[in-house]
mmJSON file of the N, C-alpha and C atoms, coordinates in Angstrom:
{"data_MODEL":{"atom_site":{
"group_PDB":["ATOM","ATOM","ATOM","ATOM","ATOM","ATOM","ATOM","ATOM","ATOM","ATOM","ATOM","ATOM","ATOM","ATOM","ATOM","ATOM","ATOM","ATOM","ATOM","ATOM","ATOM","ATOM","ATOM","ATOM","ATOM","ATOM","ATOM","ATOM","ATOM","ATOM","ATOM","ATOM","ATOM","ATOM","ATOM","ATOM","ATOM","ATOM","ATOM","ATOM","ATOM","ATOM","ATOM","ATOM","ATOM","ATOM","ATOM","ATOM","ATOM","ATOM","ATOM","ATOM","ATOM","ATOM","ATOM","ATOM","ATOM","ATOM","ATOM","ATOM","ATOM","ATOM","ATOM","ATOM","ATOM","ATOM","ATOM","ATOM","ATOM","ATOM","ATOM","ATOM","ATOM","ATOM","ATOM","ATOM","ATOM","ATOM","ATOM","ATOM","ATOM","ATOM","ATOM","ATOM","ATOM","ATOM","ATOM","ATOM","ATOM","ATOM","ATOM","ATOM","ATOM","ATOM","ATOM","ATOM","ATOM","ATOM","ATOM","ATOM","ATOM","ATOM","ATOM","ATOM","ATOM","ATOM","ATOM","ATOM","ATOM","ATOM","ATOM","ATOM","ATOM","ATOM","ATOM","ATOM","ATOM","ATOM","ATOM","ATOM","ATOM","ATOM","ATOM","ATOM","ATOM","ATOM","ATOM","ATOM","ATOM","ATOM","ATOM","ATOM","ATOM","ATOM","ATOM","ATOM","ATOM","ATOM","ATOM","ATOM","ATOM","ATOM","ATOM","ATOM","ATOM","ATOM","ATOM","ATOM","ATOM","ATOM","ATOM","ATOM","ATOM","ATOM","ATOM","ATOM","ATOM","ATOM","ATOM","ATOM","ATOM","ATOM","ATOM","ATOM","ATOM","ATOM","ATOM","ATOM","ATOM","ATOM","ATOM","ATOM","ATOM","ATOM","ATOM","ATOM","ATOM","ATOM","ATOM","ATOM","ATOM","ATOM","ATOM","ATOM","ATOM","ATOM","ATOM","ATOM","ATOM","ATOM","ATOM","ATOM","ATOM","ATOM","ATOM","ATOM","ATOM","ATOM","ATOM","ATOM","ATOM","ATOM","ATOM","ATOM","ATOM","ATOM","ATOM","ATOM","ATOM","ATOM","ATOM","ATOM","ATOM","ATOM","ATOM","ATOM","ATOM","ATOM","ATOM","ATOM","ATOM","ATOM","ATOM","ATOM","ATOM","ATOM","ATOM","ATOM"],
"id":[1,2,3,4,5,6,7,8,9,10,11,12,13,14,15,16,17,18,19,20,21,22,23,24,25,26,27,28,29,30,31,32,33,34,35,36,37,38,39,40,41,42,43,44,45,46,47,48,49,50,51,52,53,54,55,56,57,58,59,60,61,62,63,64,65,66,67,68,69,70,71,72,73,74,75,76,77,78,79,80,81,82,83,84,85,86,87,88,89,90,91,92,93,94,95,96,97,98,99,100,101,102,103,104,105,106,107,108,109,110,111,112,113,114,115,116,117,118,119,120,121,122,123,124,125,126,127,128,129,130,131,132,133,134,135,136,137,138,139,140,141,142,143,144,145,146,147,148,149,150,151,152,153,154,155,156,157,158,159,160,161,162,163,164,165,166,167,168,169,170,171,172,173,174,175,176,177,178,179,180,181,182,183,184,185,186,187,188,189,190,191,192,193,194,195,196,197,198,199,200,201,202,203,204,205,206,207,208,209,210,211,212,213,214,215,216,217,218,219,220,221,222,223,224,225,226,227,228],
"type_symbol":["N","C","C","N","C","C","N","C","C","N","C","C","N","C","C","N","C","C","N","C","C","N","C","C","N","C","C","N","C","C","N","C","C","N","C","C","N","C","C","N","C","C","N","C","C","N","C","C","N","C","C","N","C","C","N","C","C","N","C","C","N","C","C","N","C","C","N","C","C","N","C","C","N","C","C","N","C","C","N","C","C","N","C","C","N","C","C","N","C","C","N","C","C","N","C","C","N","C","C","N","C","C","N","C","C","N","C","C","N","C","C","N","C","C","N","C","C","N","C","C","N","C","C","N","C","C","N","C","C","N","C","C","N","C","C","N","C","C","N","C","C","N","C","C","N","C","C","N","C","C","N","C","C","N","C","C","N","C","C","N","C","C","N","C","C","N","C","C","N","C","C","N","C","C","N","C","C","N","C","C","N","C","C","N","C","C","N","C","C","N","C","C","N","C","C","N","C","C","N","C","C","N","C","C","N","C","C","N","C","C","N","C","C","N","C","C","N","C","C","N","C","C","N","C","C","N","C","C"],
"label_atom_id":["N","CA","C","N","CA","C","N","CA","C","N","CA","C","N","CA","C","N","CA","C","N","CA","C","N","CA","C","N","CA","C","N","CA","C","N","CA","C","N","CA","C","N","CA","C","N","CA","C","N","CA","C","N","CA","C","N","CA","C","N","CA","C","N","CA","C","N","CA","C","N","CA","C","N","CA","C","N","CA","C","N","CA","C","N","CA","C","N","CA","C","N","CA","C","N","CA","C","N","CA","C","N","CA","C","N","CA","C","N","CA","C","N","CA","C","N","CA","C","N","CA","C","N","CA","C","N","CA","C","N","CA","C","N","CA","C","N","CA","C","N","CA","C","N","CA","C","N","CA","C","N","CA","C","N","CA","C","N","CA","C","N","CA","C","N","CA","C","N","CA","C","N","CA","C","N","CA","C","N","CA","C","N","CA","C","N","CA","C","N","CA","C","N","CA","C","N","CA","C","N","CA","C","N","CA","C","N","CA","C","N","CA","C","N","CA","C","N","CA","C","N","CA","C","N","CA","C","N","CA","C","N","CA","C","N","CA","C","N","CA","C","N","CA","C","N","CA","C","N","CA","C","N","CA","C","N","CA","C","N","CA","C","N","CA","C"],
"label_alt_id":[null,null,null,null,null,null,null,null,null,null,null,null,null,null,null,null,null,null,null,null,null,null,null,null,null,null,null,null,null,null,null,null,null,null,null,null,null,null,null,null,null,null,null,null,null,null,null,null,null,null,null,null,null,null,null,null,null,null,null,null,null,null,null,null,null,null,null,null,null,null,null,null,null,null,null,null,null,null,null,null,null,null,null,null,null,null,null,null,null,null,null,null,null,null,null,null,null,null,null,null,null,null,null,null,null,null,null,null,null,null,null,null,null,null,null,null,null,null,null,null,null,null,null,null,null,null,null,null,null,null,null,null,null,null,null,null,null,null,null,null,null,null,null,null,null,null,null,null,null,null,null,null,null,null,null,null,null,null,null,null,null,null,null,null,null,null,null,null,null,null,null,null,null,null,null,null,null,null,null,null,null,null,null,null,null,null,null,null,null,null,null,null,null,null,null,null,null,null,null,null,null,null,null,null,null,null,null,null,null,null,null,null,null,null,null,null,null,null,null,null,null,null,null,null,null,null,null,null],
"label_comp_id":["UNK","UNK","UNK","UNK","UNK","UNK","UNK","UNK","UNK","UNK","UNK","UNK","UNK","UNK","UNK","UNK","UNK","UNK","UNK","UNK","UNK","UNK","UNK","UNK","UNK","UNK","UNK","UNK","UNK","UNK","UNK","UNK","UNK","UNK","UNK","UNK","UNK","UNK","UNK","UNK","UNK","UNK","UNK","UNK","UNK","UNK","UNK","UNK","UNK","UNK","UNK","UNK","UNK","UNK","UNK","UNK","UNK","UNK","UNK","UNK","UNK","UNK","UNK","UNK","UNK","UNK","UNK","UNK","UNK","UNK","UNK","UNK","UNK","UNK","UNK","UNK","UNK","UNK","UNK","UNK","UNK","UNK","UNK","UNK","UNK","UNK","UNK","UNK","UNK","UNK","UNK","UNK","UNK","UNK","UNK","UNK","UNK","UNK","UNK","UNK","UNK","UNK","UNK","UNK","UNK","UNK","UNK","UNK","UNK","UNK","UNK","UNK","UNK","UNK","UNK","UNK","UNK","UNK","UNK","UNK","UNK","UNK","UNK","UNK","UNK","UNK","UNK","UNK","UNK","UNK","UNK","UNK","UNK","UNK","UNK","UNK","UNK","UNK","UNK","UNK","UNK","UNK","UNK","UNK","UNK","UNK","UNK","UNK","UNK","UNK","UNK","UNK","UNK","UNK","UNK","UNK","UNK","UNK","UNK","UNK","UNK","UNK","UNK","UNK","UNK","UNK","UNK","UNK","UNK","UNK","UNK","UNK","UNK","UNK","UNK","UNK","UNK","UNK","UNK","UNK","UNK","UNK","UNK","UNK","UNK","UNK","UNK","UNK","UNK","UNK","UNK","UNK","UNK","UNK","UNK","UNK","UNK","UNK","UNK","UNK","UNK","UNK","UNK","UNK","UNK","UNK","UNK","UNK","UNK","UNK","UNK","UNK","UNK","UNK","UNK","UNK","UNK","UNK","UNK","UNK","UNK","UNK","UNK","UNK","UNK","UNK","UNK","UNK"],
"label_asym_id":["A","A","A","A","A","A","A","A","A","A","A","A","A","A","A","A","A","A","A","A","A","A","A","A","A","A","A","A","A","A","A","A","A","A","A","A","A","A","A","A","A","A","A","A","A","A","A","A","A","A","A","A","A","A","A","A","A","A","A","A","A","A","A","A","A","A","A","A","A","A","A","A","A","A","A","A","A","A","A","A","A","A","A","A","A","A","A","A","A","A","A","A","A","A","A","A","A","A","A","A","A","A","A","A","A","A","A","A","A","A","A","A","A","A","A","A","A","A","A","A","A","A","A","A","A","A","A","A","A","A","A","A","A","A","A","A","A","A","A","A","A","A","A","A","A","A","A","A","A","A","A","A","A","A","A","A","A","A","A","A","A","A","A","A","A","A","A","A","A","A","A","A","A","A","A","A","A","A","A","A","A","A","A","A","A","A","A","A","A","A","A","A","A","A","A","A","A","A","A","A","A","A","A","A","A","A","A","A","A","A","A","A","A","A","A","A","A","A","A","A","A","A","A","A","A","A","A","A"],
"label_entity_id":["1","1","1","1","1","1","1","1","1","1","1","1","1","1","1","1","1","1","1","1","1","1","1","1","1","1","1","1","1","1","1","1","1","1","1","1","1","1","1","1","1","1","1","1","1","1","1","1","1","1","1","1","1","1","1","1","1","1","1","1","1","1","1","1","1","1","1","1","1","1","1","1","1","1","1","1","1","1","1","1","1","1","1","1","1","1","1","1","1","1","1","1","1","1","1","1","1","1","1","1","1","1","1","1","1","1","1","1","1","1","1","1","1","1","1","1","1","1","1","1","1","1","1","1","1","1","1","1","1","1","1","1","1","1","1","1","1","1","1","1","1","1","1","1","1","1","1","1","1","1","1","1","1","1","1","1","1","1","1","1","1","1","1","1","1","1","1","1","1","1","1","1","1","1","1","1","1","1","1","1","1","1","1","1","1","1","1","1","1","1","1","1","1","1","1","1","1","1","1","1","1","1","1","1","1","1","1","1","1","1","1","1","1","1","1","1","1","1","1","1","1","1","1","1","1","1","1","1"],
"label_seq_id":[1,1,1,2,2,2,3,3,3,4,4,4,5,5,5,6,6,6,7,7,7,8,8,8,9,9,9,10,10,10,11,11,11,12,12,12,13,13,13,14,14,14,15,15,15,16,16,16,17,17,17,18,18,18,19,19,19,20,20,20,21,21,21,22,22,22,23,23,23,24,24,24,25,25,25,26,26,26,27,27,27,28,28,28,29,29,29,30,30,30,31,31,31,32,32,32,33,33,33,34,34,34,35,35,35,36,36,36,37,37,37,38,38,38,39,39,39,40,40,40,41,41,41,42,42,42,43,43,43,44,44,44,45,45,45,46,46,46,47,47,47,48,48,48,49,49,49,50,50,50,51,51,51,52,52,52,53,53,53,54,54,54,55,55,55,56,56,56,57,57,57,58,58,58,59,59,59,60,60,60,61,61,61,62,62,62,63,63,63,64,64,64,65,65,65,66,66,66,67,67,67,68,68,68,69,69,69,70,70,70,71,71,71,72,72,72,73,73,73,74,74,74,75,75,75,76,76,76],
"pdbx_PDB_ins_code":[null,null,null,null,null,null,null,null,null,null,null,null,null,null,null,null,null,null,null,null,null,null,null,null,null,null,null,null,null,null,null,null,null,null,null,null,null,null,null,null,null,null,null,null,null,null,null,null,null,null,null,null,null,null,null,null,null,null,null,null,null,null,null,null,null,null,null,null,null,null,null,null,null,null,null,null,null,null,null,null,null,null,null,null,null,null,null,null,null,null,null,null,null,null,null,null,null,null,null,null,null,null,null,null,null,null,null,null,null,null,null,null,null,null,null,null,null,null,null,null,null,null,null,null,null,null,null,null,null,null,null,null,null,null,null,null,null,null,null,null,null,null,null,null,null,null,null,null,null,null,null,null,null,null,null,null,null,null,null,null,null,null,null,null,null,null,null,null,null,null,null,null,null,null,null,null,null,null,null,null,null,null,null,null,null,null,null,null,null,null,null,null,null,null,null,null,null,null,null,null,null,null,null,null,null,null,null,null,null,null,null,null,null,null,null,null,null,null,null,null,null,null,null,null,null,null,null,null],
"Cartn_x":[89.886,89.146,90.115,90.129,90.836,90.261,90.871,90.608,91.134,91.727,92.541,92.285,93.183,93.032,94.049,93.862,95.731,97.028,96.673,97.8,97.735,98.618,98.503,99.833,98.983,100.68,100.108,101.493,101.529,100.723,101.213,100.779,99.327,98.5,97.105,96.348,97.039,96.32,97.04,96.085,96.078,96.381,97.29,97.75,96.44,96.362,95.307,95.623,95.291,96.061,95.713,96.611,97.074,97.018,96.883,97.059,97.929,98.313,98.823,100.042,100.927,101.765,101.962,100.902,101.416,100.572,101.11,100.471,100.422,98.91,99.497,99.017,99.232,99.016,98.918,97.404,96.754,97.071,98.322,98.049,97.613,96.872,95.752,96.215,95.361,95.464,94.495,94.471,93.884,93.622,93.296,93.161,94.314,95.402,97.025,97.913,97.951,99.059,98.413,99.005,98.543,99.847,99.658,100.939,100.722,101.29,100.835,101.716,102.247,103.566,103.03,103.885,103.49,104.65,103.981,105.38,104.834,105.994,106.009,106.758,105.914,107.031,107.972,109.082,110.062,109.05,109.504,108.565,107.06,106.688,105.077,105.05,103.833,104.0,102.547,102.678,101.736,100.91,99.708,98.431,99.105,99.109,99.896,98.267,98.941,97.668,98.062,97.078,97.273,97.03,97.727,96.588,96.24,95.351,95.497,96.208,96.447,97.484,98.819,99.536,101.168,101.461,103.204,102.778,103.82,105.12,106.42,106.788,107.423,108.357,109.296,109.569,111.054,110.821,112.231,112.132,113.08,112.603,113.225,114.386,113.998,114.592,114.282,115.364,115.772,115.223,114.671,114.943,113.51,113.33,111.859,111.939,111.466,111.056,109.989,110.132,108.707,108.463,107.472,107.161,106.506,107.003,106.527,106.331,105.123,104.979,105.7,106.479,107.079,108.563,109.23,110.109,110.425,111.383,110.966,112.692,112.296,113.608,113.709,114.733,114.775,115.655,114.654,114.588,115.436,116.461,117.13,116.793],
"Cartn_y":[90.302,91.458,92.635,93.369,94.329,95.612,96.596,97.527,98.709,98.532,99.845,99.584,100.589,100.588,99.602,99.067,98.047,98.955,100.487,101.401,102.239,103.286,103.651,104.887,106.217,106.997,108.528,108.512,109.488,111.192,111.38,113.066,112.869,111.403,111.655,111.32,110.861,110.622,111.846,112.185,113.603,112.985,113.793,113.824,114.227,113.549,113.462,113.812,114.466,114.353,113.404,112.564,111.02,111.512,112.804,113.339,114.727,114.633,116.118,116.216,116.966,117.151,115.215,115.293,113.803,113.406,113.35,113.413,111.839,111.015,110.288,110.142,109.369,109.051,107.516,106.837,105.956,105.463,104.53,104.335,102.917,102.147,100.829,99.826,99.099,97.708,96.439,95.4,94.308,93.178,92.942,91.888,91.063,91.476,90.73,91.945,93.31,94.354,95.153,96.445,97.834,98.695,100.015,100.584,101.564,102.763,103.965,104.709,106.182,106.491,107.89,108.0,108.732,109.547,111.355,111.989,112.311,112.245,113.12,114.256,115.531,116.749,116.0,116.918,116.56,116.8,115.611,115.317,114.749,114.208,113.847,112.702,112.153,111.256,110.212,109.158,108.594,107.6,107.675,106.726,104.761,104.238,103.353,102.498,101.587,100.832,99.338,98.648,97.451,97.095,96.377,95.708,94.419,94.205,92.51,92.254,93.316,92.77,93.006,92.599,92.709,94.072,94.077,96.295,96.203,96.709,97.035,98.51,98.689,100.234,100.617,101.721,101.872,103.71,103.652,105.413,105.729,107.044,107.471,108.302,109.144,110.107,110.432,110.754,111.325,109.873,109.437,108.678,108.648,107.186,107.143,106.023,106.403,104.808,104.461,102.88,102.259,101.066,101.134,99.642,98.342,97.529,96.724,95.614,95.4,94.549,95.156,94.687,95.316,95.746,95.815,95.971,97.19,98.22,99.589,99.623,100.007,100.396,101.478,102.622,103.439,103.287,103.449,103.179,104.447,103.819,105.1,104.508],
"Cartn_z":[89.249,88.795,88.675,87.585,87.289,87.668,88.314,88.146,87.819,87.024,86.208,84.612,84.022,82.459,81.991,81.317,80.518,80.744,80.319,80.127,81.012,81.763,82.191,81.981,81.872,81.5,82.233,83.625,84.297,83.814,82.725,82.771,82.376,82.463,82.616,83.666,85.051,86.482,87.213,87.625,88.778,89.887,90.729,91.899,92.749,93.708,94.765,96.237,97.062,98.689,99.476,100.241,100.791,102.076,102.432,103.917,104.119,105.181,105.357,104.651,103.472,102.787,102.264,102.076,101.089,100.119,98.668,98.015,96.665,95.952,95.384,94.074,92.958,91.886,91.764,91.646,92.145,90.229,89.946,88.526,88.459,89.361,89.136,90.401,90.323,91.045,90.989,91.522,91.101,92.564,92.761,93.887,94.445,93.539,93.837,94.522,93.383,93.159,93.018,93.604,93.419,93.091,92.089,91.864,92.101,93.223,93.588,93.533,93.247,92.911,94.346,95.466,96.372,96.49,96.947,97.005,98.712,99.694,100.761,101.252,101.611,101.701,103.377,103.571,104.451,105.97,106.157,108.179,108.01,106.602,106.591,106.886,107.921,108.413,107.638,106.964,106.233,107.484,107.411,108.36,108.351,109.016,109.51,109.131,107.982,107.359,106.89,106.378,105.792,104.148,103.626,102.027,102.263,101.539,101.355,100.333,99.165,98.267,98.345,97.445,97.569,97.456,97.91,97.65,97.759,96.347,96.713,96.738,97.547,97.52,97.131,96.38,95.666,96.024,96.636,96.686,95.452,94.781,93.805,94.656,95.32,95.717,97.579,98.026,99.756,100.509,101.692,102.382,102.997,103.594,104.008,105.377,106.384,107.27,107.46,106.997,107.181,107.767,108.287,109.329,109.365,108.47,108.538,109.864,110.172,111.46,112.475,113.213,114.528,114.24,112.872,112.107,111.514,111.885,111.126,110.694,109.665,108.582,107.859,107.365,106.558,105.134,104.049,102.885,102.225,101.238,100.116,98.83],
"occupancy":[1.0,1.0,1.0,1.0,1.0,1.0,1.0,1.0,1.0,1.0,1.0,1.0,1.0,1.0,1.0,1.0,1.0,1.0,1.0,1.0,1.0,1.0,1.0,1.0,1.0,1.0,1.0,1.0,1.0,1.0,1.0,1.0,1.0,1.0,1.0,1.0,1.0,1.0,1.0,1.0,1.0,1.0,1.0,1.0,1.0,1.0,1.0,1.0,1.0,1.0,1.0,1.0,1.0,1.0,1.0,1.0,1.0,1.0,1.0,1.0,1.0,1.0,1.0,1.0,1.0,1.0,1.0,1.0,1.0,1.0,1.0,1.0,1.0,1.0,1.0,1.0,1.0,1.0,1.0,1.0,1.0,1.0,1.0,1.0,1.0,1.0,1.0,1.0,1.0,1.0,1.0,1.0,1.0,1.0,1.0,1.0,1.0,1.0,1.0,1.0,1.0,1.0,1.0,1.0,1.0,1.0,1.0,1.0,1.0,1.0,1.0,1.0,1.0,1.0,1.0,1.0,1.0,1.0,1.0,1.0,1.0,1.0,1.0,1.0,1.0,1.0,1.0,1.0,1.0,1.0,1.0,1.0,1.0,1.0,1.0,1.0,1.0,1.0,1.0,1.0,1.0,1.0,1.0,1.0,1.0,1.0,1.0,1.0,1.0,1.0,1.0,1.0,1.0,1.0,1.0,1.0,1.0,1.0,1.0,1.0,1.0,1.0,1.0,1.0,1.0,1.0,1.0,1.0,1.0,1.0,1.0,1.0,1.0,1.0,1.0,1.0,1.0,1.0,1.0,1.0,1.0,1.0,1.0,1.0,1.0,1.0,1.0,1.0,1.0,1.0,1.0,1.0,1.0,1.0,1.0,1.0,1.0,1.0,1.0,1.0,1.0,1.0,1.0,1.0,1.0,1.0,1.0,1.0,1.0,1.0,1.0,1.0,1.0,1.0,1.0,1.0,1.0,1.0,1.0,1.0,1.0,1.0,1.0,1.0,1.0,1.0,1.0,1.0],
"B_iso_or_equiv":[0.0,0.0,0.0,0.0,0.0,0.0,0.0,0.0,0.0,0.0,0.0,0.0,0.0,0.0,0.0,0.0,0.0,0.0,0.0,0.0,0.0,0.0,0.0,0.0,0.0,0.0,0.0,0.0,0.0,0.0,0.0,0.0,0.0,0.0,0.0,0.0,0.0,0.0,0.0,0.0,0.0,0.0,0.0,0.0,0.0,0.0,0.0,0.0,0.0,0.0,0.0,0.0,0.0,0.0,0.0,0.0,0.0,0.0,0.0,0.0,0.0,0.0,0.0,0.0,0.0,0.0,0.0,0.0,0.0,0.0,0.0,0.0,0.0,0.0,0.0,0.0,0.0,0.0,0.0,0.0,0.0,0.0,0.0,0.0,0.0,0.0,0.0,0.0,0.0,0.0,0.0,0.0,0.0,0.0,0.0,0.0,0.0,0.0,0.0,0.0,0.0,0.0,0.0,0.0,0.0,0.0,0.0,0.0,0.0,0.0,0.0,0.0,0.0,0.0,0.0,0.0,0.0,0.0,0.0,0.0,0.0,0.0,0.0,0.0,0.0,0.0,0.0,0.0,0.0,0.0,0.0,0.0,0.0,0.0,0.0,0.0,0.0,0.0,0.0,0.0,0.0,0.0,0.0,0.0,0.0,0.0,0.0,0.0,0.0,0.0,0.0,0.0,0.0,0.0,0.0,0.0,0.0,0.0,0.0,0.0,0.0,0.0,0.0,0.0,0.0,0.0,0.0,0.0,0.0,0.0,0.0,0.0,0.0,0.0,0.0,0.0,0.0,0.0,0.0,0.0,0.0,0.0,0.0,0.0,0.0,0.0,0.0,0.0,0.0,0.0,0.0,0.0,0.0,0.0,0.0,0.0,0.0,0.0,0.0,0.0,0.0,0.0,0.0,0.0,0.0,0.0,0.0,0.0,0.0,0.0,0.0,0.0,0.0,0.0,0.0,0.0,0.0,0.0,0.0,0.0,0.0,0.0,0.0,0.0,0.0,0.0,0.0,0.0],
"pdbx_formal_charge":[null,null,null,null,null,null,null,null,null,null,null,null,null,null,null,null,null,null,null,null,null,null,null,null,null,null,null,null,null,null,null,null,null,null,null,null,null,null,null,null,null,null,null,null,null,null,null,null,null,null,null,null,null,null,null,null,null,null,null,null,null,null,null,null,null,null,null,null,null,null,null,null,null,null,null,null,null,null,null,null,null,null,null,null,null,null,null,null,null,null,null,null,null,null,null,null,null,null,null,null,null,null,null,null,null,null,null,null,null,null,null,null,null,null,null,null,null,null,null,null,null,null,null,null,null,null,null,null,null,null,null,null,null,null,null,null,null,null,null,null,null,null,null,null,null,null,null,null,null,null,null,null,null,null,null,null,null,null,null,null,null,null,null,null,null,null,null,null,null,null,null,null,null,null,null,null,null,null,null,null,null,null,null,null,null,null,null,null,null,null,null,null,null,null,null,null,null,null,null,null,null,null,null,null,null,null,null,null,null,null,null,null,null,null,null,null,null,null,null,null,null,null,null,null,null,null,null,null],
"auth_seq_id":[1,1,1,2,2,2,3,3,3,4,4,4,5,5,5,6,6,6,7,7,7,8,8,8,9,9,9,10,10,10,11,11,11,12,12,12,13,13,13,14,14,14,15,15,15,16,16,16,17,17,17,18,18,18,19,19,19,20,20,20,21,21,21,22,22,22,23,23,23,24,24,24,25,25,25,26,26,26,27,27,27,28,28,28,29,29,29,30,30,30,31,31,31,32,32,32,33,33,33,34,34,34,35,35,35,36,36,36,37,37,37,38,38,38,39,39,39,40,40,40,41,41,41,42,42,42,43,43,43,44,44,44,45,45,45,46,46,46,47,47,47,48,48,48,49,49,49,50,50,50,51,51,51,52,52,52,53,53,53,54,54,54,55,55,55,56,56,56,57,57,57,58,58,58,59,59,59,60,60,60,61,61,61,62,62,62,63,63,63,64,64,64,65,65,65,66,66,66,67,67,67,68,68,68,69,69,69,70,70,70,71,71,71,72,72,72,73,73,73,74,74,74,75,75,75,76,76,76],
"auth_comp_id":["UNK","UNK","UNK","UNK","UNK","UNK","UNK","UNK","UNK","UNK","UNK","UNK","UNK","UNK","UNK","UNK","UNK","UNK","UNK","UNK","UNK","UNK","UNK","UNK","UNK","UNK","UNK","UNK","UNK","UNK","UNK","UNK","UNK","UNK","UNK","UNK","UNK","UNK","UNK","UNK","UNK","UNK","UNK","UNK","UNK","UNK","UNK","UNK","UNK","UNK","UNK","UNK","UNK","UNK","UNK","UNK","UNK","UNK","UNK","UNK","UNK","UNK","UNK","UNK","UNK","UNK","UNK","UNK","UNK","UNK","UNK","UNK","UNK","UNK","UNK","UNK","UNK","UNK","UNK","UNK","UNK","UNK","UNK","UNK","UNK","UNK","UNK","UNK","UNK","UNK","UNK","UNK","UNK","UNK","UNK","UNK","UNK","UNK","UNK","UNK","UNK","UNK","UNK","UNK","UNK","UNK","UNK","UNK","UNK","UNK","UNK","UNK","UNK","UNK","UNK","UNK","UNK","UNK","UNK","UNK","UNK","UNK","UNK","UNK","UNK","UNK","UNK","UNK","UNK","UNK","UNK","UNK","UNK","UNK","UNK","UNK","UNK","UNK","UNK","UNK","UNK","UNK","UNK","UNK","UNK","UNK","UNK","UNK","UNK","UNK","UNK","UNK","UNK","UNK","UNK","UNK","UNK","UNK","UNK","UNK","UNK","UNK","UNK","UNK","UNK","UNK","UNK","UNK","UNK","UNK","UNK","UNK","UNK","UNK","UNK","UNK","UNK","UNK","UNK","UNK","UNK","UNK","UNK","UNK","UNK","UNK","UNK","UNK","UNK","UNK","UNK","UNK","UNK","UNK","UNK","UNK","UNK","UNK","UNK","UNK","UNK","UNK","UNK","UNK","UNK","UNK","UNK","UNK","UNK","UNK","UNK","UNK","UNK","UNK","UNK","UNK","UNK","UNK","UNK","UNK","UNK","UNK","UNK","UNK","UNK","UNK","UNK","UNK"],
"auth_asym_id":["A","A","A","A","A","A","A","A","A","A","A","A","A","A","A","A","A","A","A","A","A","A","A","A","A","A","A","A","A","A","A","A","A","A","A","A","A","A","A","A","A","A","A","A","A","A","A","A","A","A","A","A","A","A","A","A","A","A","A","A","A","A","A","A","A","A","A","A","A","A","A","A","A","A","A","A","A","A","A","A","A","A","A","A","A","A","A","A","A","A","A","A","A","A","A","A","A","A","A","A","A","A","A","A","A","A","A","A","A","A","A","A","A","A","A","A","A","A","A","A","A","A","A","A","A","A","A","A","A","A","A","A","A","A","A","A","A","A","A","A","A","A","A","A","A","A","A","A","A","A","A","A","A","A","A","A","A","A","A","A","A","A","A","A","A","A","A","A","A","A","A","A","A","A","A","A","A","A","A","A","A","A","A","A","A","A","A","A","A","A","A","A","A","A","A","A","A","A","A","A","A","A","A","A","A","A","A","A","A","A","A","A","A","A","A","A","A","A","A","A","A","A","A","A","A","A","A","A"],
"auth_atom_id":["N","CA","C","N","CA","C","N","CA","C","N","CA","C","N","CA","C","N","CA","C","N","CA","C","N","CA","C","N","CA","C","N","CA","C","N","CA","C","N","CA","C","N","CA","C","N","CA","C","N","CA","C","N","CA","C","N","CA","C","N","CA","C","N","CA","C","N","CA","C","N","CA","C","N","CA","C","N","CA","C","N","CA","C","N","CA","C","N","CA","C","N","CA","C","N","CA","C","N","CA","C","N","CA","C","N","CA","C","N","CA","C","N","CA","C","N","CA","C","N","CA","C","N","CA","C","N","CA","C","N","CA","C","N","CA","C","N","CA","C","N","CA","C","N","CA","C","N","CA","C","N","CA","C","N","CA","C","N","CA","C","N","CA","C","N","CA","C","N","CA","C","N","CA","C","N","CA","C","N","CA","C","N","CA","C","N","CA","C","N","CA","C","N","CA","C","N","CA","C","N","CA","C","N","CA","C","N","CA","C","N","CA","C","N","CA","C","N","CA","C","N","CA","C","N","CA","C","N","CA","C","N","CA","C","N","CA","C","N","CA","C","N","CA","C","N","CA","C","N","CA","C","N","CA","C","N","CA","C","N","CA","C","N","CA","C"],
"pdbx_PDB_model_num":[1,1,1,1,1,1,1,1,1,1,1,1,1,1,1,1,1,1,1,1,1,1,1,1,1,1,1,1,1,1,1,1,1,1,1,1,1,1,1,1,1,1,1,1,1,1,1,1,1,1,1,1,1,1,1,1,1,1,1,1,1,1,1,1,1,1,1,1,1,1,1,1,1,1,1,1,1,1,1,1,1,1,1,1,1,1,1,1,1,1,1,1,1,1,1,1,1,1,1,1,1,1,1,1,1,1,1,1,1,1,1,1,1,1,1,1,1,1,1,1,1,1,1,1,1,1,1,1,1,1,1,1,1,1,1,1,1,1,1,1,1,1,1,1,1,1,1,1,1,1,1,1,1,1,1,1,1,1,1,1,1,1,1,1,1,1,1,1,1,1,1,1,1,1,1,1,1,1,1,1,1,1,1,1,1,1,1,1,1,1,1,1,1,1,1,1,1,1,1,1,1,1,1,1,1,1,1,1,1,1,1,1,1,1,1,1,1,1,1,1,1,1,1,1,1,1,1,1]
}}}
């Protein structure tokens, strides 16, 4: 089941707030993959959660740590 549009182009999904100084752009997902493009200001700490679907991370820019399972790493 799909739930997004086929296309999807940034300067028409609004930025939404993800929490305290964190902010995201929800551009679709599906019961497999979700693609979320998230910005965090410096020291924001994101809610420690799960998917059932797959979920990759790519930082564009400055540095991030994240935890997978009992595993925590910082991302460039």
């Amino acid at each position: 089941m799909i739930h997004s549009e086929v296309y999807q182009f940034a300067q028409d999904i609004a930025w939404k707030n993800a929490g305290e100084g964190i902010q995201r752009q929800m551009f679709g997902h599906d019961d497999k993959v979700m693609l979320v493009k998230v910005k965090f200001e410096a020291g924001s700490i994101g809610t420690l959660h799960e998917h059932y679907h797959s979920q990759t991370t790519y930082v564009a820019s400055g540095s991030f740590e994240i935890t997978i399972g009992d595993e925590r790493k910082i991302i460039r």
